[in-house]
DRENVEX-682692 format. One record per residue (C-alpha): residue number from 1; residue in one letter; z, x, y. Coordinates in nm, 3 decimals, decimal comma, always signed. Each point is the difference from the previous one (the first is absolute). Layout:
<atoms>
     k   r        zz        xx        yy
   NUM   a         Z         X         Y
...
</atoms>
This chain:
<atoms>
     k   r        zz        xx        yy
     1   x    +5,921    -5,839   +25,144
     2   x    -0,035    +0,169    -0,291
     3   x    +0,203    -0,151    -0,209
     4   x    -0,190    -0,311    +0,051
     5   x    -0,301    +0,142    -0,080
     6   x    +0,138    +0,136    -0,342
     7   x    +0,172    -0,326    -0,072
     8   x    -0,258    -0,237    +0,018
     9   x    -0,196    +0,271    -0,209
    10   x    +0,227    -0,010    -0,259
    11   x    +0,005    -0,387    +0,020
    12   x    -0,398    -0,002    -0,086
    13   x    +0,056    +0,271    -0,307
    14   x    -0,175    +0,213    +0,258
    15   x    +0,049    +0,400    +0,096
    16   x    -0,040    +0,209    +0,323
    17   x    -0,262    +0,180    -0,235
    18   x    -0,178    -0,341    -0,026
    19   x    -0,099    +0,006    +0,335
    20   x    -0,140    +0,320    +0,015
    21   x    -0,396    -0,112    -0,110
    22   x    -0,007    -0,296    +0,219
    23   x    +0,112    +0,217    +0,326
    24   x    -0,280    +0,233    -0,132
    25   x    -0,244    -0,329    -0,040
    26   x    +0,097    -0,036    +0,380
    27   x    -0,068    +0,334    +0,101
    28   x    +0,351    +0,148    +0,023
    29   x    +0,008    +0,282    -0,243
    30   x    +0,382    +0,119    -0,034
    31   x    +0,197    +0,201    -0,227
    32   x    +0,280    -0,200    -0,184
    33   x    +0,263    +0,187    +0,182
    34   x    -0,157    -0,085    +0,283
    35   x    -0,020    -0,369    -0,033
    36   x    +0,414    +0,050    -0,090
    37   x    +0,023    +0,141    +0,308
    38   x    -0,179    -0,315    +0,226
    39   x    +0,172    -0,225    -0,224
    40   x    +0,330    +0,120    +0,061
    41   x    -0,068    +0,037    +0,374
    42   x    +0,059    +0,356    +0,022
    43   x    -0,325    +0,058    +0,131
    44   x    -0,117    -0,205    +0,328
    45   x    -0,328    +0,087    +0,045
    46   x    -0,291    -0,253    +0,122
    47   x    -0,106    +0,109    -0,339
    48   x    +0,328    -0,100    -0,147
    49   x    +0,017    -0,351    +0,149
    50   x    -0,328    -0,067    -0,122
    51   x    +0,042    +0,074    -0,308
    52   x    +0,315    -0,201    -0,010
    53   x    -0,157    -0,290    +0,154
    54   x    -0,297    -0,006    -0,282
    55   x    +0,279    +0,085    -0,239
    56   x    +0,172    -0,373    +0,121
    57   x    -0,349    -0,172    -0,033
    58   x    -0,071    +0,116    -0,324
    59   x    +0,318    -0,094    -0,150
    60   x    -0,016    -0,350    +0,162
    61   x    -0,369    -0,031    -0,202
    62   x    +0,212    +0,136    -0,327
    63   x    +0,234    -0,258    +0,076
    64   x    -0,203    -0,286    +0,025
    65   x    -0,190    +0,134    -0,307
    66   x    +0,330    -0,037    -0,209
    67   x    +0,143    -0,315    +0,150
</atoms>
């Protein structure tokens, strides 16, 4: 899971930090290490899963941006 999320990051010239201000924009302020931590799936909140689940929709808008 995570692993996807880092690759298709690093396919855009994109970081986990990246995402950071757009979460916020959303209303989820986390700490970076905390983000690691949803993204990695070490932490299954409902929290966590949201955040991963905006996480997937924001990289799919980043993705079409680039295409």
């Amino acid at each position: 899971m995570g692993n996807m999320i880092k690759s298709r990051l690093a396919a855009i010239g994109k970081r986990q930090i990246d995402l950071l201000p757009v979460l916020a924009e959303k209303g989820y302020r986390i700490a970076p290490s905390q983000l690691s931590r949803y993204i990695g799936g070490w932490d299954n909140t409902p929290q966590a899963v949201i955040v991963r689940e905006l996480v997937h929709e924001i990289l799919k808008e980043w993705e079409k941006a680039t295409a």
